[in-house]
C-alpha positions, 0 to 999 in steps of 0.5 A: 499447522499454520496456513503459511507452512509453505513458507518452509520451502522457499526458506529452505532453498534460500538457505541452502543457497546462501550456505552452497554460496558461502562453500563456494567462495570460501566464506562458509560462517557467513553462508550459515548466518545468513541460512539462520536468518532466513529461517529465522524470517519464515519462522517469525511469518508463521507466528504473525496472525493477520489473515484475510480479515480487517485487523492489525497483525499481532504475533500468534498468543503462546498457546495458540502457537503451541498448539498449532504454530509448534513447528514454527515457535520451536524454529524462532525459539532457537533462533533467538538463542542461536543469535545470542550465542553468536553475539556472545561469542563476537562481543568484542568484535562488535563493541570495537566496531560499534564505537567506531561507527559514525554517528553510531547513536543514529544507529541506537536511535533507529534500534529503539524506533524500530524495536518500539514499533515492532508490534501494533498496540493492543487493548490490553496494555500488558498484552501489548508489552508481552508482544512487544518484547517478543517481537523486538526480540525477533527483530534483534536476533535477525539483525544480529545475524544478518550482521555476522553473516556480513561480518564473516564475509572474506576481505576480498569479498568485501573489497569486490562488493564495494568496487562493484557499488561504486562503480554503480553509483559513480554515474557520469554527471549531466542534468536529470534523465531516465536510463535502461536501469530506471526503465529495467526496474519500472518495467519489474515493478510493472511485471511483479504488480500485475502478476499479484494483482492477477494471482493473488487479488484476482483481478478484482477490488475488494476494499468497499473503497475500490468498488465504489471506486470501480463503479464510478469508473464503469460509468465514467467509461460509458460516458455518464456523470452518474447512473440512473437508479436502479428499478429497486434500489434494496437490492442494489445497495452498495456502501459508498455509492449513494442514490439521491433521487434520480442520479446513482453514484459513487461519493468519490472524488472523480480524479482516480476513477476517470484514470481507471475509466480509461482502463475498463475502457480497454477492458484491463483495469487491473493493469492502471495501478501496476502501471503506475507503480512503475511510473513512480520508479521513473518519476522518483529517479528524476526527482532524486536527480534533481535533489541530489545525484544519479548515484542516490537516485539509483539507490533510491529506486532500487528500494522503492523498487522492492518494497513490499508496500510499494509492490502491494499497493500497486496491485490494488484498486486503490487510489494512492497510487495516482496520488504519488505519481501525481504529488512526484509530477508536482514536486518535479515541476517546482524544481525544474522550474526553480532552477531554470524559470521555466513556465513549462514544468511549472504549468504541468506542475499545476496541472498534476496539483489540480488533479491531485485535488479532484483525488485525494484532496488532503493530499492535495494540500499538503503536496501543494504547500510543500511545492508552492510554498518554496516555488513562490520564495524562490519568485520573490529573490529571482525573476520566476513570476512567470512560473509562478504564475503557470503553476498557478493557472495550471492548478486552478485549470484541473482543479476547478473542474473538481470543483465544478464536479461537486458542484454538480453533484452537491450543489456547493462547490466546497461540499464534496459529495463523501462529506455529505454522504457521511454527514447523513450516514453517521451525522454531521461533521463526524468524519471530517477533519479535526478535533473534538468529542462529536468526531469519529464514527466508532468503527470497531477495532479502528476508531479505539476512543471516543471522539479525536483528541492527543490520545488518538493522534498518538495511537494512530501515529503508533499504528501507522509508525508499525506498518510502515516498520514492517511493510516498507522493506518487509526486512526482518530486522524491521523496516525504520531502522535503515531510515533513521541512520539515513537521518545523519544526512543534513544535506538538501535531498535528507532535509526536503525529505524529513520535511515531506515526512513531517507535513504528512503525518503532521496533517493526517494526524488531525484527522481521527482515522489512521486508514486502517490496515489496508495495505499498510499505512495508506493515508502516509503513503506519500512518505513511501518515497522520502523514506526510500531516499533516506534508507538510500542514504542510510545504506550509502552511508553506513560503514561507507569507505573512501571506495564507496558504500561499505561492501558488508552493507551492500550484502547485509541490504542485498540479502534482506531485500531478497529474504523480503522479495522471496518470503515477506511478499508471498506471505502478504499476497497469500496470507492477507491479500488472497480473499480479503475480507471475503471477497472472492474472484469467483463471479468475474469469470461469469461476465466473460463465460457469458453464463448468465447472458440476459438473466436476473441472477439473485444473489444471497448473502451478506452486503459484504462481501457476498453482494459486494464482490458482484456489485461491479459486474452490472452495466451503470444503467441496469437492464437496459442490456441482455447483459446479466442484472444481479442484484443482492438477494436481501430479503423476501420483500426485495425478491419479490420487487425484482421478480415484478421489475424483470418479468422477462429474465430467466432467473438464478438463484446463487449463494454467496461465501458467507452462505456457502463458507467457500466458494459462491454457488448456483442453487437453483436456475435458470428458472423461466418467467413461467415457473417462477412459482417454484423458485427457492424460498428464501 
């Protein structure tokens, strides 16, 4: 039986209801069409392998399912078949409807996107064309069947659903502002992060990334632009936190950790990303605003709302987060000040530029030019020089200091610490930007061909284009479909977003790393909200009456959004999230137990993740402090040049997951300076 059996519960309930709801107001084919899809979405969750490990997801192989998955493969088999029979039956129907629609050939195209990235590529080519069919065959047979239950749906229902929406989206005019609905679901997002973060991912990172990254803000947080080396430097070794003679830090660039510095600062680090989920929520509802209109805005904010990428990534340690918030600062700033003139916005526009820069500096760009460039058009017709000018300074302001911080660290300020970093660990110029045979590092199962060429851009774009399909709405029916019809659009809001879209993934892909598969396509995730506002208009538009948005799109969306929320982001937070790759919450209950209080506490395993999941609990400058020293447990050489550099400390000897294949585990301890001798061999 497959780990995410549990799934069948919520599922069942979400059926029940939805068939209890149909009785109730007289719609009772509706209730059992949307009862079949949610089925159908548990059953096509069981089949997907992803699990704790670094990989793309790809549907289980027949045997494995048969084997083990034979519940879960019976469910989605009568599932197909049960939505082609239903097709059958309504073929005329939906042919009528069908030539109808308007700009129905958006709604073909957004099929083919949607079904052609149903499933992530495959070494094997005809393994990938096998999953491929089947996986678009799912996504076929929930779209068939979200569509009958918003068929079946009575009149009255219909007319109802499309009163209620205008009413919604009918907002009065006036300039850009927040209101209770935008803080109401900046407040959910918040709430429904934190409690990921604290359940799921304990509280703690577990990306090499986020530990390098909450390393940094430990030290930030105590005042220092770097650690001093530990006493024996072996047993300290963590990936990305580089020892360069008498300094010891992290490769980052410092903008993301001085944010999280604020929070270990007041003890609750894992509640900066949530926060800022919700602040992008806010930011996003101004921006629409700005772009097009409060009903749009409304829309827009109620998908990124519920998307599961958003949701998830605002759990983690990650800093994609603050570059979102940061890019939706700097895009807000250049409109404003387009507008009006003003020097305000535009200042504070630079100033989210320059840290922007000092955090993801890639990113840093392409927001930069996507801003700058119109802001900058706009002064040459109009008298904007004075904006112009203060978005300028305002960005050299924030962003020289990310200058003067490599500088200080590199001794250049163009050379950022990572790039060096890199350049020693796989040689020169492998992991920066561009193309050629000398680049890439060849990381397995995420650098696919040697070097960086139009073979790369494409299986990136490819793999990227399927993550964003199934995380971004998590909707069984695939994510890219509601995106695409928003593409009907050519009014100003569409139109900036397809450009968004374009300068992302068109930079990223001169770089030969897709990101992996660490919470979705990260590197783009800067598209998240272009494509919220273009599914907005997707859904706003399709089957749209002189009443408003077409009442069986709002129940079709309404009803995938909820499966997504109950089904897709549990399965994600339990099946992926929880233990991902190996690093356990385990030892964070140790600093606050007090139980190590003044010890040496030797930790035996692999780097990753035994050793990882304790590196973030030293003090930057180790042993300074009766704080507990812990300190990786490599080999026998490493132990006893600890055992010498903390005579004093009583002693722990602790086997990490890979030791235990569980949970971390005290062997032996404590044992007093005096009887050392009789400590464990290795």
């Amino acid at each position: 039986m497959t780990a995410a059996h549990w799934l069948w519960i919520p599922a069942v309930v979400l059926a029940l209801a939805a068939l209890g709801a149909g009785i109730r107001f007289g719609a009772p084919r509706s209730g059992a069409w949307a009862a079949v899809a949610a089925l159908g979405q548990a059953a096509m969750l069981q089949l997907v392998h992803a699990g704790p490990l670094v990989g793309y997801q790809h549907l289980a192989p027949l045997q494995v399912a048969r084997h083990d998955r034979l519940g879960a493969l019976l469910v989605a088999v009568a599932f197909v078949l049960v939505a082609l029979v239903g097709l059958g039956s309504r073929r005329a129907a939906i042919s009528r409807w069908f030539h109808a629609l308007p700009g129905r050939w958006f709604l073909v195209a957004g099929l083919l996107v949607a079904s052609l990235l149903a499933a992530a590529p495959s070494a094997a080519p005809a393994t990938w064309a096998l999953e491929l069919a089947a996986a678009a065959m799912l996504q076929l047979s929930a779209l068939a069947c979200v569509a009958m239950a918003a068929a079946d749906l009575p009149d009255e229902r219909v007319v109802a659903l499309e009163g209620a929406a205008r009413r919604w989206l009918d907002t009065p005019p006036g300039p850009p502002r927040l209101d209770r609905f935008s803080w109401l679901l900046a407040g959910f997002v918040a709430v429904i992060a934190t409690a990921l973060c604290l359940t799921s991912y304990e509280a703690v990172p577990h990306i090499p990334d986020e530990i390098a990254y909450l390393v940094q803000a430990k030290y930030f947080a105590a005042g220092l632009p770097w650690m001093p080396p530990p006493p024996v430097p072996a047993a300290f070794e963590t990936f990305l936190v580089e020892l360069d003679g008498d300094r010891w830090f992290s490769v980052f660039p410092p903008g993301w950790p001085l944010l999280l510095a604020v929070g270990v600062k007041l003890g609750v680090p894992w509640l900066v990303n949530p926060l800022l989920g919700g602040a992008c929520i806010l930011l996003t509802y101004l921006l629409v605003q700005e772009l097009a209109d409060r009903g749009l805005a409304r829309l827009s904010i109620t998908v990124l709302a519920v998307s599961p990428w958003h949701l998830l990534l605002s759990m983690s340690f990650m800093s994609h987060g603050l570059s979102l918030v940061l890019a939706l600062v700097v895009a807000l700033g250049a409109l404003r000040a387009i507008r009006t003139g003003a020097w305000r916005p535009a200042v504070t526009g630079g100033l989210a530029l320059g840290v922007l820069g000092m955090s993801r500096p890639l990113e840093g760009v392409v927001v930069g030019a996507l801003a700058g460039l119109p802001l900058l058009w706009t002064a040459l017709r109009r008298p904007r020089l004075a904006a112009v000018s203060a978005a300028v300074v305002g960005a050299l302001v924030t962003g020289g200091l990310g200058l003067w911080y490599n500088r200080l660290i590199t001794g250049s300020a163009f050379v950022f610490p990572a790039e060096r970093y890199f350049d020693r660990e796989y040689g020169p110029g492998r992991y920066g930007i561009g193309f050629g045979p000398e680049k890439g590092v060849r990381w397995t199962g995420l650098d696919p061909f040697p070097g960086h060429g139009l073979v790369d851009v494409g299986v990136n774009a490819v793999l990227n284009g399927f993550m964003v399909n199934v995380d971004f709405l998590g909707w069984a029916v695939g994510s890219l479909l509601i995106v695409v019809l928003g593409l009907r659009s050519a009014r100003t809001a569409e139109r900036w977003m397809m450009v968004a879209i374009g300068a992302v993934t068109g930079v990223h892909a001169a770089y030969w790393f897709s990101g992996g598969p660490d919470f979705g396509a990260r590197y783009w995730y800067l598209i998240i909200v272009p494509c919220a506002v273009l599914a907005a208009r997707g859904l706003a538009t399709a089957g749209a009456t002189a009443r408003g948005p077409g009442g069986r799109t709002v129940a079709a969306g309404a009803w995938l959004s909820i499966l997504a929320l109950a089904l897709f982001v549990p399965w994600r937070a339990v099946d992926k999230y929880r233990g991902y790759r190996g690093v356990r919450g385990d030892p964070a209950a140790w600093t606050s137990a007090g139980r190590f209080e003044g010890a040496l506490v030797l930790v035996g395993g692999e780097r990753h993740p035994d050793w990882a999941s304790v590196a973030p609990l030293n003090e930057p400058e180790i042993g300074r402090s009766q704080a507990p020293v812990f300190a990786w447990d490599r080999d026998d050489a490493t132990r006893q040049a600890l055992l010498r550099a903390f005579p004093s400390r009583p002693v722990w000897l602790v086997a990490g997951p890979t030791v235990t294949r569980g949970a971390f585990e005290v062997i032996q301890g404590p044992v007093s300076p005096a009887d050392r001798e009789a400590l464990r061999p290795r």
